[in-house]
C-alpha positions, 0 to 999 in steps of 0.5 A, a space after each residue: 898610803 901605807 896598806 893599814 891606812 888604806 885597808 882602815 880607811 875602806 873599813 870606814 867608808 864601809 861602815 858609815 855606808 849602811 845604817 844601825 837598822 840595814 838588815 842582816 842577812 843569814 849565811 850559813 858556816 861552813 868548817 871554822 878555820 883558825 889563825 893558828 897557835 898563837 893568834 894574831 900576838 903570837 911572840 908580839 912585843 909592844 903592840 898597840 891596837 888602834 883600830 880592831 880590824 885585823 887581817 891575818 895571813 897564813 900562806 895564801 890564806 885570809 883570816 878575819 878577826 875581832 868584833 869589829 870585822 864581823 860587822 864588816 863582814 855582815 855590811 859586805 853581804 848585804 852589800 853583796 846581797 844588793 846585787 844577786 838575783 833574787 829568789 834564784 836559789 833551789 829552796 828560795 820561799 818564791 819558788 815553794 813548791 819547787 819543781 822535782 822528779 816524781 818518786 820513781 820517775 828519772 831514775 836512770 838519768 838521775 843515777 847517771 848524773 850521780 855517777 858522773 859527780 861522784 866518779 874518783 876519775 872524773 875528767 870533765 868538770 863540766 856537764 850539760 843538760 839539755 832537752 827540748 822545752 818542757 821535757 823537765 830539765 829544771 825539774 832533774 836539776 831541783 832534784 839533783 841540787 836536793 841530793 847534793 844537799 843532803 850530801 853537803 855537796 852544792 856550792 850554789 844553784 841559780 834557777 833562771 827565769 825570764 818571765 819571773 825576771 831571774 834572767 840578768 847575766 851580770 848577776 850570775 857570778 854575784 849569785 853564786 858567790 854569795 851562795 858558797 857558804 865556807 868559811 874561808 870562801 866568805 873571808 876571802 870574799 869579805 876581803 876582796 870586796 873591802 879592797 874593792 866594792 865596785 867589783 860587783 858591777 864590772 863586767 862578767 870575766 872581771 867578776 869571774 877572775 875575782 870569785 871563782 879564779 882567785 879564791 879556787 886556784 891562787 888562794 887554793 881554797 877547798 883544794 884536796 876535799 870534796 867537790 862542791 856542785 855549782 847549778 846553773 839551769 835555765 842559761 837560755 833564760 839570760 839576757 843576751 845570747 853573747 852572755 850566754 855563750 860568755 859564761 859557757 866559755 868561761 866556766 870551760 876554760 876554767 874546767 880545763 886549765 884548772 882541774 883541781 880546783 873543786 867545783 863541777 858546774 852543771 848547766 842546763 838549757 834548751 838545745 838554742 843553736 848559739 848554745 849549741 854552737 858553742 858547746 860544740 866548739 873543739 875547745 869547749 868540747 874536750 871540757 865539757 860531758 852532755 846529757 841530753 834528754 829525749 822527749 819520747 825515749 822509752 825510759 820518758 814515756 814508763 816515767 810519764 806512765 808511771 806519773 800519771 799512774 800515781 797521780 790517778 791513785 791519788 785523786 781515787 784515793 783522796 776523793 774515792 766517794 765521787 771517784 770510781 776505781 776503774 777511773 779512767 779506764 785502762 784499755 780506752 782512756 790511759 791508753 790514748 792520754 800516754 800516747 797523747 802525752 808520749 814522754 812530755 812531762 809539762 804537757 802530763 801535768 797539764 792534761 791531768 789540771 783539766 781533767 780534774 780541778 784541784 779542789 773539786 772532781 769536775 772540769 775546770 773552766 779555766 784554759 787547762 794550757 795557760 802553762 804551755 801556751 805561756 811557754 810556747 809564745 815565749 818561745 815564739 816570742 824571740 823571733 824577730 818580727 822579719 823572719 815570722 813570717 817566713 817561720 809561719 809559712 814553714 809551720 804551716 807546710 809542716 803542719 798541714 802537710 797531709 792535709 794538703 790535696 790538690 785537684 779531684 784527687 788524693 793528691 798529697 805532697 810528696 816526701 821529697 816536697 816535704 824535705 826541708 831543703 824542698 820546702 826551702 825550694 818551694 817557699 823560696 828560702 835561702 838556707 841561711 835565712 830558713 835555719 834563721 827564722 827556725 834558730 828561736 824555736 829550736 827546742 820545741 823542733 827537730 830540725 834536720 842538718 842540712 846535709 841530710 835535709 833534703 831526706 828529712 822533713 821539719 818534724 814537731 817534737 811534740 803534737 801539743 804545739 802544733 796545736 797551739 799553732 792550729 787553735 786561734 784562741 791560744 796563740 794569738 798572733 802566732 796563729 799560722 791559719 787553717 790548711 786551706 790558707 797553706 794549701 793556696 801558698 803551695 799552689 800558688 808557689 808551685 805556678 809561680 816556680 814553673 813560670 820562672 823556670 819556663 819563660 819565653 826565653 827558655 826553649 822546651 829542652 832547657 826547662 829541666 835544666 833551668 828548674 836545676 839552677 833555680 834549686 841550686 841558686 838557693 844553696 851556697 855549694 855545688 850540688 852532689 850526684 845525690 842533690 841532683 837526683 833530689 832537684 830531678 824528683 822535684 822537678 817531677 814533682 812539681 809537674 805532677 801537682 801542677 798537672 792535677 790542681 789545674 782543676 783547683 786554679 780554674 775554680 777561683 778566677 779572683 785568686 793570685 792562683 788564677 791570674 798566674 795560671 793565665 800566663 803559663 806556658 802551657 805547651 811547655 808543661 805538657 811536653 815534661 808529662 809522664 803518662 799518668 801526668 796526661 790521664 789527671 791532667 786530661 780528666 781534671 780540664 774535661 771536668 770543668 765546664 766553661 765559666 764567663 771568667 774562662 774567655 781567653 782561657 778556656 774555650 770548648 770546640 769540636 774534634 773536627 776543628 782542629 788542624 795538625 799541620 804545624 805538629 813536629 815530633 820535637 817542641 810540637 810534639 803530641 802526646 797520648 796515654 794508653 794503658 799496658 797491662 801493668 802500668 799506663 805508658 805516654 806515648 809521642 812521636 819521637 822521628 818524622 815517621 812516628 810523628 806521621 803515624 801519629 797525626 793519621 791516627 788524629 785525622 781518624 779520629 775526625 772522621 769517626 767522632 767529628 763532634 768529640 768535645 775538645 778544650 782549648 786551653 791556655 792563657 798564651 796564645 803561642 803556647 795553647 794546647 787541646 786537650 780531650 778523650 777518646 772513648 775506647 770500644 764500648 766492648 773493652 772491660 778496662 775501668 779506664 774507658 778513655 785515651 786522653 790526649 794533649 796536643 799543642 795548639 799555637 794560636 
């Protein structure tokens, strides 16, 4: 079929596809172009018009003429209209009012960008804005799309939206296309659509290939005048993380092969680790400038200052017969809420909807964090149900992590415990399923490499969703529980942990060693001269708790704490002691009174019943705290001369204090120990007035 016949035959099937009353939609012109002097008939002879739908060809250039065209032209955009997202656009009636900086507020940031889109040598046509959830990138993108229409400069902004359904990948290129507004974009467009309709529903590379590499780099359309900004914020907000890494990956090709053509794209999203990722890549990279934006840098938090400044003035100012002009205080009130908000716009906003309602002075009583709880169980809302409650548990451990005490005293996790990689060893979490199951809820975290984890904890980046965590009523089925619930999970998990690493076929050296292999077994390398220094601390540690909540396992005989308590190997952990481990460890079985529910546990005799004959100074081997004058010292026979000395000292004992209290205590026989305190001379001025002892006890 001749190429007229094929084009007219198009143009009918086109027509006879919309009806008289389709509505038309609206497209603003850009520059008029011509077809040149002449027109079509330029030096034409005998021309007979059959048909009015005539395309003129000028170099690389289409040119649509006559009446009959251009309801083509508005039948082919309305087509086009079909399969955009709708309400996408910067100044789209659904977004009214749309989200934009303060007056004042992001000045910095926005001069960068300025600078970067203005620049005469500029070399990455590709920049990234990404920050945590909530810290106002769409807000910095509406502003900067308003500049560049007051500019003339945007080409086209999308605002994607999951939960207002702006959010198919498979429209974004669609949508962008319909927005460039040139006339000689439009003529392009309108051919490339008559040839082939079906275009809009093929897949995102074809749709890319047809309206951003043809039209920009074959058609050369634009080359050589100004660069037109296309907007893309929200990509984390699209279906499918294959998509998303799509479109990066397309868009930076294009920027790096195609230097001339004139557009520069700017995307903004959460920092999500397949974003990440790919933007990370080498290729990527070298085509691409980021700008990340903090939440509590200082520049965030004089923005927020200011913000809330001004907002305040405005409630004085509109209601200032109910309002006081020292409201809200400035040394008490402001103070507290900037540190509170500490640099986050979306929470400043919401803290001042519940301090005043919008029509009345008063508190409102609807949820004031409607906005951001939304935001936080969208979030939370990604990740899969498998890996939830792993996330939950690690939440936890971050959250209550100061609130965490075992035993009698002010006993709190260490840093090393509360390293990542040490709550990935605490939790039994192998480092690829503990990045999985916090991957989804990386924009509102700071989440160490895992090169550095095991000197960094998991940190909130903002107290607001930790919140959220804490408070039932907001999260839901995200709620992770009260300190007490996380507090039970580390215990358990601690006698859980000492009971693999000290079983019945490991001898008393090989318990340390054993505890290695068991950190290491969670790691997928060979651990440095530096992680083993980590895994000996940890494995400390954990001694150190397990010596000081053995107070709090035997209150709660029901508990899972209590059952694995009785089944430890309490000879072997008493071996592993420091000094100060003997003293707590001592006080805290000395302050419990036997229970029914300790038989087969716990059991109270006297001093003169015990034997020593079975001591050794190795796997036998007894131990006592006595105090320096700086620091207590742990003091154990280590020769069969000190070992001697040492069971002299006890048969002295018997026969001062035949009647001392002693425990016996362990749930295994074999590996029983007793455990009691002798007092020191009443003449002593010591705070401490007893020497505490732990002595294997075989049974």
């Amino acid at each position: 079929m001749a190429p007229r016949r094929k084009r007219n035959k198009i143009r009918k099937w086109l027509l006879g596809f919309f009806s008289s009353k389709d509505e038309i939609h609206y497209m603003p012109d850009g520059p008029q172009r011509h077809t040149g002097p002449g027109g079509f008939f330029s030096n034409a002879q005998h021309s007979t018009v059959n048909n009015s739908a005539m395309t003129a060809v000028h170099g690389n250039q289409y040119f649509l003429s006559t009446e009959g065209d251009r309801n083509i032209a508005t039948h082919i955009m309305i087509l086009l209209s079909d399969h955009i997202i709708l309400g996408a656009a910067h100044d789209d009636s659904i977004r009214v009012p749309p989200p934009r900086c303060h007056p004042g507020t992001r000045v910095s940031l926005i001069a960068r960008i300025t600078a970067y889109f203005n620049s005469e040598q500029l070399q990455e046509l590709l920049l990234w804005i990404t920050g945590p959830a909530g810290v106002g990138k769409s807000v910095v993108v509406q502003t900067f799309a308003e500049y560049l229409v007051e500019s003339q400069l945007l080409g086209a902004s999308v605002f994607c939206s999951r939960p207002n359904k702006r959010n198919n990948p498979h429209r974004i290129f669609n949508t962008i296309a319909y927005q460039l507004a040139s006339t000689a974009y439009r003529e392009f467009l309108v051919e490339r659509l008559s040839l082939d309709p079906q275009l809009l529903n093929k897949d995102m590379t074809t749709q890319f290939n047809a309206f951003i590499v043809e039209p920009f780099v074959e058609k050369k359309i634009g080359v050589g005048g100004k660069r037109w900004g296309i907007l893309l914020d929200g990509l984390d907000e699209l279906d499918g993380e294959d998509a998303q890494c799509e479109i990066i990956q397309l868009i930076s090709t294009f920027t790096l092969e195609h230097r001339d053509a004139p557009l520069v794209w700017i995307i903004s999203s959460r920092p999500e680790s397949h974003i990440s990722n790919t933007f990370d890549d080498d290729e990527v990279r070298h085509s691409c400038w980021s700008e990340y934006i903090p939440i509590d840098s200082t520049e965030a938090c004089e923005d927020v200052d200011r913000f809330l400044r001004s907002s305040f003035k405005m409630v004085q100012k509109k209601y200032r017969h109910s309002v006081s002009r020292n409201w809200p205080s400035r040394d008490t009130d402001f103070t507290k809420l900037t540190a509170a908000v500490s640099g986050l716009f979306i929470y400043a906003q919401i803290v001042l909807l519940r301090i005043i309602d919008r029509s009345n002075v008063v508190p409102t009583n609807e949820n004031p964090f409607v906005q951001l709880d939304a935001l936080y169980s969208e979030i939370l809302s990604s990740i899969p149900a498998t890996l939830w409650p792993t996330t939950k548990r690690l939440f936890g451990v971050a959250i209550y992590e100061g609130q965490i005490k075992l035993g009698p005293y002010d006993n709190k996790l260490r840093s090393n415990i509360l390293s990542l990689r040490g709550m990935s060893i605490l939790l039994d979490v192998p480092r690829n399923s503990m990045y999985a199951s916090l991957d989804k809820s990386r924009s509102t975290l700071k989440i160490p490499d895992w090169k550095v984890a095991h000197k960094q904890p998991l940190t909130f980046l903002h107290a607001s969703f930790s919140d959220y965590l804490k408070d039932s009523s907001r999260s839901g089925d995200f709620y992770i529980g009260i300190a007490e619930d996380v507090k039970e999970d580390v215990g358990l998990r601690l006698l859980e942990i000492w009971g693999k690493c000290s079983e019945d076929d490991i001898s008393m050296v090989s318990v340390k060693p054993t505890c290695h292999q068991y950190c290491s077994k969670l790691d997928d390398k060979s651990p440095s001269k530096g992680i083993n220094r980590f895994y000996t601390n940890l494995f400390h540690g954990t001694v150190k708790y397990l010596a000081r909540a053995i107070f709090d396992f035997l209150q709660v005989p029901m508990a899972p704490s209590y059952a694995l308590l009785k089944k430890m190997h309490m000879r072997k952990l008493c071996y592993v002691f420091k000094a100060v481990d003997v003293v707590c460890f001592v006080n805290g079985v000395a302050a419990i009174s036997p229970k029914p529910w300790h038989v087969g546990l716990l059991r109270e005799v006297q001093l003169r019943d015990l034997e020593f004959g079975h001591l050794d100074w190795k796997e036998m081997s007894p131990a006592c705290a006595h105090y320096g004058k700086k620091r207590t010292l742990i003091h154990r026979p280590c020769s069969s001369v000190g070992l001697k000395k040492f069971v002299f000292n006890l048969e002295s004992l018997q026969e001062r204090s035949p009647k001392l209290k002693v425990f016996i205590f362990g749930g295994v026989p074999k590996e029983r120990i007793a455990v009691f305190r002798y007092p020191l001379s009443q003449r002593s001025n010591r705070l401490v007035t007893f020497t505490p002892y732990v002595i294997p006890y075989p049974e």
